[in-house]
C-alpha positions as CSV (number, residue, x, y, z in Angstrom):
1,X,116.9,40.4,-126.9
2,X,120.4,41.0,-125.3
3,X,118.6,39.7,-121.8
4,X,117.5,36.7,-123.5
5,X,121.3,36.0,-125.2
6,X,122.7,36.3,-121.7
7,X,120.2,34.0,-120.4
8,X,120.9,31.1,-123.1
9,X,124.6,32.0,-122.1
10,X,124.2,31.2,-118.7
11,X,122.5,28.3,-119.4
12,X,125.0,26.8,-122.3
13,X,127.5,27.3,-119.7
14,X,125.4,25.6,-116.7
15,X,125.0,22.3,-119.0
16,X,129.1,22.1,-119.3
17,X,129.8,22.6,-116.4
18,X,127.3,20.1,-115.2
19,X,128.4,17.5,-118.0
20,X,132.0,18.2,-117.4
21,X,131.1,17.1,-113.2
22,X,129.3,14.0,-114.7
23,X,132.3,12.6,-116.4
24,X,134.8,12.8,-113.8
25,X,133.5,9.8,-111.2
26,X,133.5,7.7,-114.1
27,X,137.3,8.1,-115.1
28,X,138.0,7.8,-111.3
29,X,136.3,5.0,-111.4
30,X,138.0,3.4,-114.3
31,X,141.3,3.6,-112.2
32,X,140.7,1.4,-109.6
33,X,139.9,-2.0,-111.6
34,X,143.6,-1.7,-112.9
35,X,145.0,-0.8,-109.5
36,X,143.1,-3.7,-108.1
37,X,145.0,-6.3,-111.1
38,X,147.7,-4.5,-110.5
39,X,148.1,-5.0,-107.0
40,X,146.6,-9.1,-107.1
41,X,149.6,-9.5,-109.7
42,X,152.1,-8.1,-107.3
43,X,150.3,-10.2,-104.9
44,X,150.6,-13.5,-106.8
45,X,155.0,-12.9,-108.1
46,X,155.0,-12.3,-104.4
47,X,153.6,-15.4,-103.1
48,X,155.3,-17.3,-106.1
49,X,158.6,-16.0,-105.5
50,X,158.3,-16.9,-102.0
51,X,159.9,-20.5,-99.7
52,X,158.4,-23.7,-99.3
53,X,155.7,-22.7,-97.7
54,X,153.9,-21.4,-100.3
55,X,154.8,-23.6,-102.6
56,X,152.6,-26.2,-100.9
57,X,156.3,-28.2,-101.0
58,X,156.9,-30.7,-97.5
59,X,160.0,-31.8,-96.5
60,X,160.6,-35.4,-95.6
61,X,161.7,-36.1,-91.9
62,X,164.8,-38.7,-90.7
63,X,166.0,-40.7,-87.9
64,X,168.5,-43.6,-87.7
65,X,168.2,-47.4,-87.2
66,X,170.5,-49.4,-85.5
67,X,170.6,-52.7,-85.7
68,X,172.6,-54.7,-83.0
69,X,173.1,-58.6,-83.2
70,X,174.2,-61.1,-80.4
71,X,174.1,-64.7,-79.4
72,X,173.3,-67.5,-77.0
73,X,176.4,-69.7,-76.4
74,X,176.6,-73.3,-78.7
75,X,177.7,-76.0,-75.8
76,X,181.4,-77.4,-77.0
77,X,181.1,-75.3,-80.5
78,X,184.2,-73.1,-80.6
79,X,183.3,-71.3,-83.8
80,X,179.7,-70.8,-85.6
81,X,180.4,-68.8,-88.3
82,X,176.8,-67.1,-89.9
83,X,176.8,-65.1,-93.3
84,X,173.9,-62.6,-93.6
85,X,172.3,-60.6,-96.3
86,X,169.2,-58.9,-97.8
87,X,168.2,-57.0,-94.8
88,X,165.2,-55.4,-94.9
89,X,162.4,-53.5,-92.7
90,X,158.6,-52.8,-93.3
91,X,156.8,-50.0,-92.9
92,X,153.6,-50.6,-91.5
93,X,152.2,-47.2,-93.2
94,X,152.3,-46.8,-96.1
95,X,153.0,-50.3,-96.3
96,X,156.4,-51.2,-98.1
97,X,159.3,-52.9,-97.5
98,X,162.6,-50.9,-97.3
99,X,165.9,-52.6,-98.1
100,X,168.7,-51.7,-95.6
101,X,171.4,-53.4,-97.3
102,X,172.5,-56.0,-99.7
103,X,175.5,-56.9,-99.2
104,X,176.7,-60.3,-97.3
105,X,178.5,-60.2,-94.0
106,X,180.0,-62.6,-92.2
107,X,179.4,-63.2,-88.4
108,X,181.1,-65.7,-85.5
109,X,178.3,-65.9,-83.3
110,X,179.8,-67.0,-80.2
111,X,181.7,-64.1,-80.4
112,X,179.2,-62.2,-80.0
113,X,178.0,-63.7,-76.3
114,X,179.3,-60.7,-75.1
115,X,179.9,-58.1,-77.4
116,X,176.7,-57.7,-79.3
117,X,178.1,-56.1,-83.4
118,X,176.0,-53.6,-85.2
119,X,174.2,-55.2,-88.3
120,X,173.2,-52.1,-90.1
121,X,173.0,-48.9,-89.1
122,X,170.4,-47.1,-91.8
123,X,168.7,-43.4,-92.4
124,X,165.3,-43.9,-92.3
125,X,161.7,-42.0,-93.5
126,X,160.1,-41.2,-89.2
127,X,157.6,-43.5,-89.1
128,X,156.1,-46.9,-87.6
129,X,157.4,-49.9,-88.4
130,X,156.9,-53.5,-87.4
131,X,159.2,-56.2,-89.0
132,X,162.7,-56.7,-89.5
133,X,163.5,-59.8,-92.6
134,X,167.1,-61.4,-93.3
135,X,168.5,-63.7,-95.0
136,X,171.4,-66.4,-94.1
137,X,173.1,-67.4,-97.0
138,X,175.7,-69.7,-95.7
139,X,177.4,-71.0,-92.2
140,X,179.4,-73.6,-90.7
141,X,180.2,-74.6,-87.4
142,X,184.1,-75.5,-85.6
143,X,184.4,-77.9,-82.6
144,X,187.6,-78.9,-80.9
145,X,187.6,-82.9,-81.7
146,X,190.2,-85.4,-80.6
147,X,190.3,-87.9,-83.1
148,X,192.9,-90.5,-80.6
149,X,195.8,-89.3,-83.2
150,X,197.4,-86.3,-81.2
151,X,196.8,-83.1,-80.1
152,X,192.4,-82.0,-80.7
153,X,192.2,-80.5,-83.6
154,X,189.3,-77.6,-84.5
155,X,187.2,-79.3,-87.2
156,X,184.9,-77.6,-89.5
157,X,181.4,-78.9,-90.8
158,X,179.0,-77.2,-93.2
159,X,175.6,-75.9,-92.1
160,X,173.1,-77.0,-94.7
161,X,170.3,-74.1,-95.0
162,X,166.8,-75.4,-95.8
163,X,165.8,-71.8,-95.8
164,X,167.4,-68.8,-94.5
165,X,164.7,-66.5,-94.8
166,X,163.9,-64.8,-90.9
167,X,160.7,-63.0,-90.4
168,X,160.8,-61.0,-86.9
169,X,158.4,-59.3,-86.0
170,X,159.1,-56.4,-83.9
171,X,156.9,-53.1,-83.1
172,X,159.3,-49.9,-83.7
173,X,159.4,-46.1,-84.5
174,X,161.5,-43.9,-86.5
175,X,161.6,-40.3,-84.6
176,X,162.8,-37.1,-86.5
177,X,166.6,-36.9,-85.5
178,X,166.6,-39.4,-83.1
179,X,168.3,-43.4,-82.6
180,X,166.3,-46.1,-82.4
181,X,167.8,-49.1,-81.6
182,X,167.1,-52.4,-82.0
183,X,168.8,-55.6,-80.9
184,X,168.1,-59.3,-82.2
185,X,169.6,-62.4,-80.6
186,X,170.7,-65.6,-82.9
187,X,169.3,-68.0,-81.2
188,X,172.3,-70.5,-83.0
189,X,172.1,-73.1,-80.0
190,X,168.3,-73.4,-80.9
191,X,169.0,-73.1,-84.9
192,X,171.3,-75.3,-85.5
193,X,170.5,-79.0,-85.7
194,X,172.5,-82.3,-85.2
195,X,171.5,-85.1,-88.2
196,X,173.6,-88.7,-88.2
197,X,174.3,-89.8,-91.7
198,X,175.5,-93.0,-91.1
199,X,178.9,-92.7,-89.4
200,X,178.6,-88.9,-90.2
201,X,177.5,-85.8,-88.3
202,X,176.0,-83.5,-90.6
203,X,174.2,-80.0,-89.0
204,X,171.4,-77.9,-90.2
205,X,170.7,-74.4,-89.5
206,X,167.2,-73.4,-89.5
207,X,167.6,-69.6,-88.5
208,X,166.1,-68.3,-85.3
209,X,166.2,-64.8,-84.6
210,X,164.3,-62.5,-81.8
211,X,164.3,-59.1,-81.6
212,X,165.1,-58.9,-77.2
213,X,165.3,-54.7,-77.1
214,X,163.9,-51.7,-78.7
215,X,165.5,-48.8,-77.2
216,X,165.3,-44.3,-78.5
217,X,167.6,-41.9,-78.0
């Protein structure tokens, strides 16, 4: 009887042991599903926390325009003055127009036979672009006249305006950091227009502008 009690001893023991060696790979393996979140949350705050890069954010690149304006001299004119405003540029794509500025400025054109003045210089998104529009809201025109009375005198006449809107067309690109420059002659001697009104001169300006350089720095 003793042998067989030592027996079932041996073998109650044999069946812990053997249960208790069971168990254990399945608590280890109940570890590594929580290491594994664990480490993919880490993972994620990591990433999140992170620049622009992972973000998915871009950044939008610059350059500068410069526009540049000149003019063709007006035989016997000694002043034609030229106000401009609402410049504005085009973006072929996407395609919108960009307003430079606004605001009205005044211009003596045949002072500008040899010194060319800067229009507008403007930040602008790199891209292509391929049309400059202005507008000429008002001018007039001085000669020297002698009127048989004394000494010539400059006299001033109005330029009447049918329309002032200028379309130029002009094929340009906008580099990150860089210049581009662009300069557009006033035609004025072409423009402007000599009308009799009985014993009257009256003078029309019907606006044309080219765009003669595109140059990058």
């Amino acid at each position: 009887m003793k042998k067989w009690g030592i027996l079932f001893g041996i073998f109650v023991c044999l069946i812990f042991i053997f249960s208790i060696n069971c168990k254990s790979p399945a608590s280890s393996e109940a570890v590594f599903p929580a290491m594994a979140a664990e480490s993919d949350s880490s993972s994620s705050q990591s990433s999140s926390s992170g620049g622009g890069e992972s973000t998915g954010e871009t950044t939008t690149a610059f350059g500068s325009l410069k526009v540049m304006l000149k003019d063709k001299p007006v035989e016997d004119a000694e002043h034609v003055w030229v106000t401009i405003s609402n410049l504005v540029v085009h973006m072929a794509d996407p395609d919108e127009f960009i307003v430079l500025s606004d605001e009205p400025e005044e211009f003596d054109l045949l002072a500008l036979r040899d010194n060319p003045a800067i229009l507008n210089v403007s930040q602008l998104d790199v891209g292509h672009y391929n049309q400059i529009r202005a507008e000429v809201v008002e001018g007039s025109i001085v000669f020297v006249e002698d009127n048989g009375n004394g000494p010539p005198n400059p006299v001033e006449y109005d330029l009447k305006i049918p329309s002032g809107e200028i379309k130029v067309p002009v094929q340009f690109y906008i580099q990150e950091n860089g210049t581009t420059q662009i300069v557009l002659d006033f035609d004025a001697e072409k423009s402007i227009k000599l009308t009799k009104q009985g014993n009257k001169d009256s003078y029309k300006l019907r606006p044309v502008i080219n765009a003669v350089s595109v140059s990058y720095q």
